[in-house]
C-alpha distance (Angstrom), angle and dihedral (degrees) to the residues before:
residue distance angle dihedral
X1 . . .
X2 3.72 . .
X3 4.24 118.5 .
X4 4.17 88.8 -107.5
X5 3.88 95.4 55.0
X6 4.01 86.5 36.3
X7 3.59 86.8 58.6
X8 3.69 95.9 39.1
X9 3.63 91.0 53.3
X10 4.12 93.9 45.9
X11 3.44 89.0 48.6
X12 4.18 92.2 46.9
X13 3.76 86.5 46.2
X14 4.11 92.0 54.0
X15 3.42 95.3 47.7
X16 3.35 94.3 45.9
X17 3.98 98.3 53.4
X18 3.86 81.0 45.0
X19 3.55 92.8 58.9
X20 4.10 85.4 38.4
X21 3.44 99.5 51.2
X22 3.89 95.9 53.3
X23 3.77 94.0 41.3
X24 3.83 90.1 55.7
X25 3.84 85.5 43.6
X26 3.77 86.9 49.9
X27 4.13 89.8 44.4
X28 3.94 94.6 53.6
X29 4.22 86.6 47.0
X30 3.98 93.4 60.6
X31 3.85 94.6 31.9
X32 4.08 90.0 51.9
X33 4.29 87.5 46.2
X34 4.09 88.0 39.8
X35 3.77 84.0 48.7
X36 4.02 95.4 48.5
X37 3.56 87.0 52.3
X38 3.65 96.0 47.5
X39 4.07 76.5 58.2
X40 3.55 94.8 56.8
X41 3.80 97.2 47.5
X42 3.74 86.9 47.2
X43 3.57 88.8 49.5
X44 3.90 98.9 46.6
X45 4.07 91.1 46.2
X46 3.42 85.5 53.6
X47 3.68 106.3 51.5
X48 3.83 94.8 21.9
X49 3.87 98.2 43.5
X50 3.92 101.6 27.9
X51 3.63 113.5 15.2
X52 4.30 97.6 42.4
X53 3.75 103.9 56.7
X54 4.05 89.6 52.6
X55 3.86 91.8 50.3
X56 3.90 104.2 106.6
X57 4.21 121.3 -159.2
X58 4.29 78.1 -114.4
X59 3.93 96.1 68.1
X60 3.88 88.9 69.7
X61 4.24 90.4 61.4
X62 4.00 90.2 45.6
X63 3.83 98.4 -101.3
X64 3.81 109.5 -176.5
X65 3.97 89.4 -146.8
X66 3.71 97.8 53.4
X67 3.83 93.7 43.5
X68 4.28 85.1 55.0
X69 3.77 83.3 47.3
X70 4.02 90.1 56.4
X71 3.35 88.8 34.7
X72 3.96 105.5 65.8
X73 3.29 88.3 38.7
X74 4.17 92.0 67.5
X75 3.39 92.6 32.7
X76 3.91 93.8 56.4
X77 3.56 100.4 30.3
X78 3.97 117.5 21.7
X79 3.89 109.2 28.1
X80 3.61 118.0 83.5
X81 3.26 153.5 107.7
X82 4.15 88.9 -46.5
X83 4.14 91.7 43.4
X84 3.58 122.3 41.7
X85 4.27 100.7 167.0
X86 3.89 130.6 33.4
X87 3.59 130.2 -177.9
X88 3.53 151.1 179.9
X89 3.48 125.9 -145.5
X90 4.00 130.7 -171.9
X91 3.83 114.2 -145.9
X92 3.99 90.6 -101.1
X93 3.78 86.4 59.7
X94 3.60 98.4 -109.8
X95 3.82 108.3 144.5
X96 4.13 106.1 -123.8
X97 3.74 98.7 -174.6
X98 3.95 135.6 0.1
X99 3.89 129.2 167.0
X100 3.79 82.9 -126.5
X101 4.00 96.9 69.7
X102 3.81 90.5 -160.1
X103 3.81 93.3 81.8
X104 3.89 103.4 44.5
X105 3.64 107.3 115.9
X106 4.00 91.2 18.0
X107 3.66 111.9 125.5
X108 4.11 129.4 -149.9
X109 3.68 129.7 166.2
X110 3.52 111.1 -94.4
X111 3.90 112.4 -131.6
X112 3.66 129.9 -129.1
X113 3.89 97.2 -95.6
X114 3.92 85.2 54.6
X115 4.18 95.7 45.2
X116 3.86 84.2 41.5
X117 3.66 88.2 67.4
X118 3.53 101.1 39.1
X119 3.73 80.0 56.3
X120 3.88 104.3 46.4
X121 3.71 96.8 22.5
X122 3.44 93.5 -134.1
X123 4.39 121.5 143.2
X124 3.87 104.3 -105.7
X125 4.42 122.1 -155.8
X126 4.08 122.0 -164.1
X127 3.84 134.8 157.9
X128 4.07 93.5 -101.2
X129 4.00 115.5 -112.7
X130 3.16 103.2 -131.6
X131 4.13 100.7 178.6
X132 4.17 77.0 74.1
X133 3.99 117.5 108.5
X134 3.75 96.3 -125.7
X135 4.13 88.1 55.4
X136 3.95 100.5 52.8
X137 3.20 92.8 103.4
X138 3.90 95.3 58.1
X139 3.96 97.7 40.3
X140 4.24 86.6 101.6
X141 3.93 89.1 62.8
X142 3.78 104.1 72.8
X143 3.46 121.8 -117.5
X144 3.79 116.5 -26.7
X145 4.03 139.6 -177.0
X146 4.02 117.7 -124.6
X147 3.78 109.8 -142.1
X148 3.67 112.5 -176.7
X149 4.04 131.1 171.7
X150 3.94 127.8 166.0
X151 3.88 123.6 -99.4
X152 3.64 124.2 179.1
X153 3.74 137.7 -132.9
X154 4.06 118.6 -118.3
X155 3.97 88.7 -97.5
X156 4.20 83.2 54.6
X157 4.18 95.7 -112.9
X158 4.07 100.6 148.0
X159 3.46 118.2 -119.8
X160 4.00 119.4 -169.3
X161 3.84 111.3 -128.5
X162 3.86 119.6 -153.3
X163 3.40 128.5 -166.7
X164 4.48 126.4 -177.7
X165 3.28 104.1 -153.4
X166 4.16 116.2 -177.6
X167 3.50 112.8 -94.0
X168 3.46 86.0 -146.8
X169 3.93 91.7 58.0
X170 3.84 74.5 45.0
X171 3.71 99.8 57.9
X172 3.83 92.7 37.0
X173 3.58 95.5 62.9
X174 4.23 83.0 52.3
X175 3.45 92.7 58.5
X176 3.97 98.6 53.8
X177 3.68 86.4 53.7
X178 4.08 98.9 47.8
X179 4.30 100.2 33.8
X180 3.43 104.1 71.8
X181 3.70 93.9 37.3
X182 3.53 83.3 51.9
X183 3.13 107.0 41.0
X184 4.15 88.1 50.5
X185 3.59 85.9 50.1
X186 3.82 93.1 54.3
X187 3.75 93.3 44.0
X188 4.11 95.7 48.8
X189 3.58 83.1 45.0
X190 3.91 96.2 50.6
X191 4.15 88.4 46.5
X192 4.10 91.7 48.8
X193 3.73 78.0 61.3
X194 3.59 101.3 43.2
X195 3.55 92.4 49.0
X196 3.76 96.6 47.4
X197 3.76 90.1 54.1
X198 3.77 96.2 77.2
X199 3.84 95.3 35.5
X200 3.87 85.2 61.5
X201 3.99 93.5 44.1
X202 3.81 85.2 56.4
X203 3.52 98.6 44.6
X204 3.95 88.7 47.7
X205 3.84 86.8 51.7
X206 3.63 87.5 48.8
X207 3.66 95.7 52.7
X208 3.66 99.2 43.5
X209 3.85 91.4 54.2
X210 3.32 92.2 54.1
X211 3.52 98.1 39.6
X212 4.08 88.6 50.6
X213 4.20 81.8 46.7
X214 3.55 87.7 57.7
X215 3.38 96.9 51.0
X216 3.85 90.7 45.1
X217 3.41 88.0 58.3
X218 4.18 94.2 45.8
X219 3.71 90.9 46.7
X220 4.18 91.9 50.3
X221 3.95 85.5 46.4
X222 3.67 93.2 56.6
X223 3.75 92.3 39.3
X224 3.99 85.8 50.9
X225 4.16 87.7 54.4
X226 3.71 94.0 42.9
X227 3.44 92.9 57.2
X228 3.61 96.9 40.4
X229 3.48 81.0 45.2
X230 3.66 87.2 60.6
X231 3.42 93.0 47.1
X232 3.49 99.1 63.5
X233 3.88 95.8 37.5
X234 3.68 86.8 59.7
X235 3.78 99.9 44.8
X236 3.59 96.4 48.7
X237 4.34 99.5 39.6
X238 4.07 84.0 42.2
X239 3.61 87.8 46.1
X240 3.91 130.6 15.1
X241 3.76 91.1 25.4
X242 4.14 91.9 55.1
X243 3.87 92.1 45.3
X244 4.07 84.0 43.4
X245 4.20 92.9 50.6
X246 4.40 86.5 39.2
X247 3.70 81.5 55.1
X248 3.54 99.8 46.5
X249 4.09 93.0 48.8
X250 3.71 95.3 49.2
X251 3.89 90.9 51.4
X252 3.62 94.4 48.2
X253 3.90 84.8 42.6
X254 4.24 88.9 52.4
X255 3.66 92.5 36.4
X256 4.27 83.4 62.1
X257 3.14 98.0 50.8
X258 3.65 96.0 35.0
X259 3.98 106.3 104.6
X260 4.00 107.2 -167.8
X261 3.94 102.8 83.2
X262 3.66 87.2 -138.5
X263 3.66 100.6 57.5
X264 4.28 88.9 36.9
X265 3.91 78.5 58.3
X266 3.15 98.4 54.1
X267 3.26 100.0 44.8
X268 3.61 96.1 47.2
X269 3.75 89.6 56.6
X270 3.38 92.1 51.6
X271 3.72 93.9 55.2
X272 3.59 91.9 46.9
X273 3.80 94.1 58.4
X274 3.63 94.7 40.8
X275 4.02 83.2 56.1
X276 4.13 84.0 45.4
X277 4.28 86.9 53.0
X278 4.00 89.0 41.6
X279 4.26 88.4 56.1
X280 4.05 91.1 41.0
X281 3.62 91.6 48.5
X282 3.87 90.4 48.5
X283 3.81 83.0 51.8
X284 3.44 87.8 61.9
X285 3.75 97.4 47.0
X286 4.10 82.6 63.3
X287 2.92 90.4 50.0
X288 3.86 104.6 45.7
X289 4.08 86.2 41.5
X290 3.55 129.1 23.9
X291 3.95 108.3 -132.2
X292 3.92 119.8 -110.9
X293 3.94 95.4 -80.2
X294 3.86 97.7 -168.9
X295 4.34 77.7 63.9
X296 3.21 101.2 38.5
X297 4.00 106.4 29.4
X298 3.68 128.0 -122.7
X299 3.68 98.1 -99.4
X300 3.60 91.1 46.8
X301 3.92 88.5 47.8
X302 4.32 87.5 49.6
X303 3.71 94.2 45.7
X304 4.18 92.4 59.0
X305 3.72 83.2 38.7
X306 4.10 86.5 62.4
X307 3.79 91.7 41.2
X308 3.47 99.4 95.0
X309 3.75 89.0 55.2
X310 4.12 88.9 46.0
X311 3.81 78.5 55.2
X312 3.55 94.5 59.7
X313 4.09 101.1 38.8
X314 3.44 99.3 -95.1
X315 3.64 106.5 143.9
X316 3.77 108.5 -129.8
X317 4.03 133.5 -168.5
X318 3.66 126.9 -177.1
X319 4.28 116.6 -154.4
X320 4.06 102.9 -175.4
X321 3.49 110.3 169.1
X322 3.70 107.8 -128.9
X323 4.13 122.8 -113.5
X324 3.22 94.2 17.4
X325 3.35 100.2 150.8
X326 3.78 116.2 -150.5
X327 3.67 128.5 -176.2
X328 4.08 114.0 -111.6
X329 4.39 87.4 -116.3
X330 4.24 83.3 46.5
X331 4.26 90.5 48.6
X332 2.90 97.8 50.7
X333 4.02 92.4 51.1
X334 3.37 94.2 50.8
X335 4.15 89.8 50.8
X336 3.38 94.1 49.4
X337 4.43 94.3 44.2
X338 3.99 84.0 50.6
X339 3.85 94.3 46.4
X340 3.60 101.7 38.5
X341 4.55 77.6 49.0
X342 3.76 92.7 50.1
X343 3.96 102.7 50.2
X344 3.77 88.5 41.0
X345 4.39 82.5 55.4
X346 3.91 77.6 44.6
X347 3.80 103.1 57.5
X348 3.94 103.0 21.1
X349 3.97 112.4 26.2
X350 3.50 108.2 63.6
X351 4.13 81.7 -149.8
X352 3.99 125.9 175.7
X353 4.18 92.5 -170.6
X354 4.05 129.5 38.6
X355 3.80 124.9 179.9
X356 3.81 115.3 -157.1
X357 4.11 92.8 -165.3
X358 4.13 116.4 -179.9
X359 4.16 112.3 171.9
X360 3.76 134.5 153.8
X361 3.71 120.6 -115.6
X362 3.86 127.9 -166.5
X363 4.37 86.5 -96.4
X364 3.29 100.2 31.4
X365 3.83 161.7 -62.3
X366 4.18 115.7 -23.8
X367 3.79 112.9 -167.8
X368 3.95 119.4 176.1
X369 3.61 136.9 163.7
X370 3.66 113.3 -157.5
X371 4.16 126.8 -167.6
X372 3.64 138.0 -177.7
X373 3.52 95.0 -136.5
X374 3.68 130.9 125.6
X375 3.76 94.2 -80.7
X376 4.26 116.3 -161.3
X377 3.80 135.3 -130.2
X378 4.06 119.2 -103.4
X379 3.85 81.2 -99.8
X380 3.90 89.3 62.1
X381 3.55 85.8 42.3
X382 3.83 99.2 48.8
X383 4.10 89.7 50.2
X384 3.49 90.6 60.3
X385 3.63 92.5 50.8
X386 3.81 88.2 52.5
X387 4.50 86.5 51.4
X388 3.89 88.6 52.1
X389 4.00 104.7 -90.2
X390 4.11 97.3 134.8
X391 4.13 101.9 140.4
X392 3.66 83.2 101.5
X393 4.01 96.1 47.3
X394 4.14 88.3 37.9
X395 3.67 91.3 49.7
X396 3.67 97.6 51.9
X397 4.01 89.6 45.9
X398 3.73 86.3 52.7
X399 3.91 89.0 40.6
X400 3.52 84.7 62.4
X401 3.34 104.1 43.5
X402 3.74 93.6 65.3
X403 3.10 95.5 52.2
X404 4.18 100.8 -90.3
X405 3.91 139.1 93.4
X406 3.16 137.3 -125.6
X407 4.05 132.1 -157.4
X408 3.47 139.8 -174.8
X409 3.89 120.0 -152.6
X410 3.96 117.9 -167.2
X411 3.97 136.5 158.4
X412 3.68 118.2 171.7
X413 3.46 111.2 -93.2
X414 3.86 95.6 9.3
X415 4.09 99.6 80.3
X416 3.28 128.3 -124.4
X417 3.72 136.3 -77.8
X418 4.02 119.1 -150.1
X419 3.93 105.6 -169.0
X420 3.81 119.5 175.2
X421 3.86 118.4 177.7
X422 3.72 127.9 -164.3
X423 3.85 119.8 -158.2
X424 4.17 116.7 -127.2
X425 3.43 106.9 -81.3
């Protein structure tokens, strides 16, 4: 698996149990308030539908038979393994029935949650307090929710009716609601990922072929200029710079034997300039094709790349780290950044001071040229892209391609910095 899909797939995978996590978290919240409602409907069939129609008008004076009567009802039809307590409370707080006989006829203060009911008549859930008086008998049954609702007597007095139901039972009833959503959720969730996996693999295989197309397609380019480059270079030094240099000697020759002053000056002259076009045109041959820098040397190769600027009183310096030890494809990369960065100081800077700068680092090769000139913002920069300057924008595409990158730093009136780096090869 390559780095970008590695990445792609970490990355799915984090978002993913992000998004899990917090819809499992969301899950257990509605499952745990579907399951507290499940305990109030419990609760109200229970003491509206079982426990109401057996209370009889003699339960309210303490009347052994009509406390049995309640009795086998909860016994045979409410406690269980879900509800371990009920009681029955009068408004005053006096407890009329409870399957623990202990507290019948006990009275505690009922709280506001408890008289709100008994006022609104509406089915009421809470953890269960058991540190309370009225819940010592329950504190050996682990933690448990009080559900209480009001029923009423035949001659309509309210009662409140409290069940404890298990908050085990409680939580149980929770989970079969929220574990096969979530484990559905988790599973659709792990397959989006799955599936994405290989979609992202062939889009990464996609991209790389077309980015190593590209660079075919750069590389053949520049291999296309550099040998019509060559072309050129060779017709014209084979050609117009031989009939230039024959030139030159004869006119020096004639201009020696020449005896009016005025013709030996003029002839002189003209040999001189044709020996000033001879060293421009050669210029240009450096220009239009880099010399052989396993002969020559890359320093040597820089140096005649700054000579134009030499030429016109630029003061130059060259710091090339010794044994360096570039790769041919590398050399030539870092001639061609420096070049391309020296005639673009020639024609646009209006520079006194260049620094040709080559030096190892611990990842790599760093090569910058750096100018005093007037420098230009990217706007400057982008309009001479649109005339037809690209070296810049082709190097740094190139740069790229093998693996490097190049940058260009310029603020009007600060120069410019060109820096290319090269990783260890």
């Amino acid at each position: 698996m390559s780095r970008p899909v590695a990445q792609f797939a970490l990355g799915g995978l984090a978002v993913l149990a992000v998004f899990g996590v917090v819809s499992v978290v969301a899950l257990r919240e509605l499952a745990h308030s579907e399951a507290l409602r499940d305990a109030r409907q419990f609760a109200a069939l229970a003491g509206q539908g079982i426990v109401e129609p057996a209370i009889g008008s003699a339960l309210l004076r303490g009347d052994r038979a009509a406390i049995d009567a309640i009795d086998r009802v909860v016994q045979e039809r409410v406690l269980g393994e879900r509800v371990v307590r009920v009681k029955l409370w009068r408004q005053d707080g006096r407890v009329v029935y409870s399957d623990e006989p202990r507290l019948i006829g006990s009275r505690f203060p009922l709280d506001d949650a408890k008289q709100e009911v008994l006022r609104t008549g509406r089915t009421q859930v809470e953890l269960s307090d058991l540190a309370g008086p009225e819940n010592r008998y329950e504190r050996g049954e682990g933690d448990l929710y009080e559900v209480y609702l009001p029923v009423r007597t035949p001659d309509g007095t309210p009662l409140l009716f409290e069940t404890y139901q298990r908050r085990s039972a409680v939580a149980a009833t929770g989970r079969r609601i929220w574990l096969p959503f979530a484990a559905l959720l988790l599973a659709s969730l792990a397959l989006l990922w799955l599936v994405q996996i290989p979609l992202a693999a062939r889009l990464d295989r996609r991209l790389r072929k077309t980015q190593e197309e590209r660079e075919a397609l750069l590389r053949r380019a520049v291999e296309a200029s550099a040998d019509e480059r060559r072309r050129i270079a060779g017709d014209l030094h084979d050609g117009v710079v031989q009939d230039l240099a024959g030139i030159s000697y004869s006119l020096s020759a004639a201009a020696h034997d020449e005896t009016s002053p005025t013709t030996r000056r003029t002839l002189t002259s003209a040999a001189a300039g044709t020996r000033e076009a001879i060293r421009r045109l050669r210029s240009l041959l450096v220009e239009i094709h880099p010399p052989n820098l396993r002969a020559s040397g890359l320093e040597a190769a820089l140096d005649d790349a700054a000579s134009p600027l030499r030429a016109q009183g630029v003061h130059t310096a060259l710091e090339i780290e010794p044994g360096i030890g570039l790769s041919d494809d590398d050399e030539q990369l870092v001639y061609r950044a420096a070049a391309e960065a020296l005639r673009n100081v020639e024609r646009h800077a209006h520079a006194t001071r260049v620094l040709v700068r080559l030096r190892s680092t611990p990842d790599g090769v760093v090569l910058e040229v750096l100018d005093d000139g007037a420098g230009f913002t990217p706007e400057e920069r982008r309009n001479r892209a649109d005339e037809g300057h690209v070296g810049l924008s082709l190097l740094e595409e190139f740069s790229a391609g093998s693996g490097g990158h190049l940058a260009v730093r310029s603020d009007p009136g600060d120069g410019t910095t060109v820096t290319l780096e090269l990783p260890r090869r």
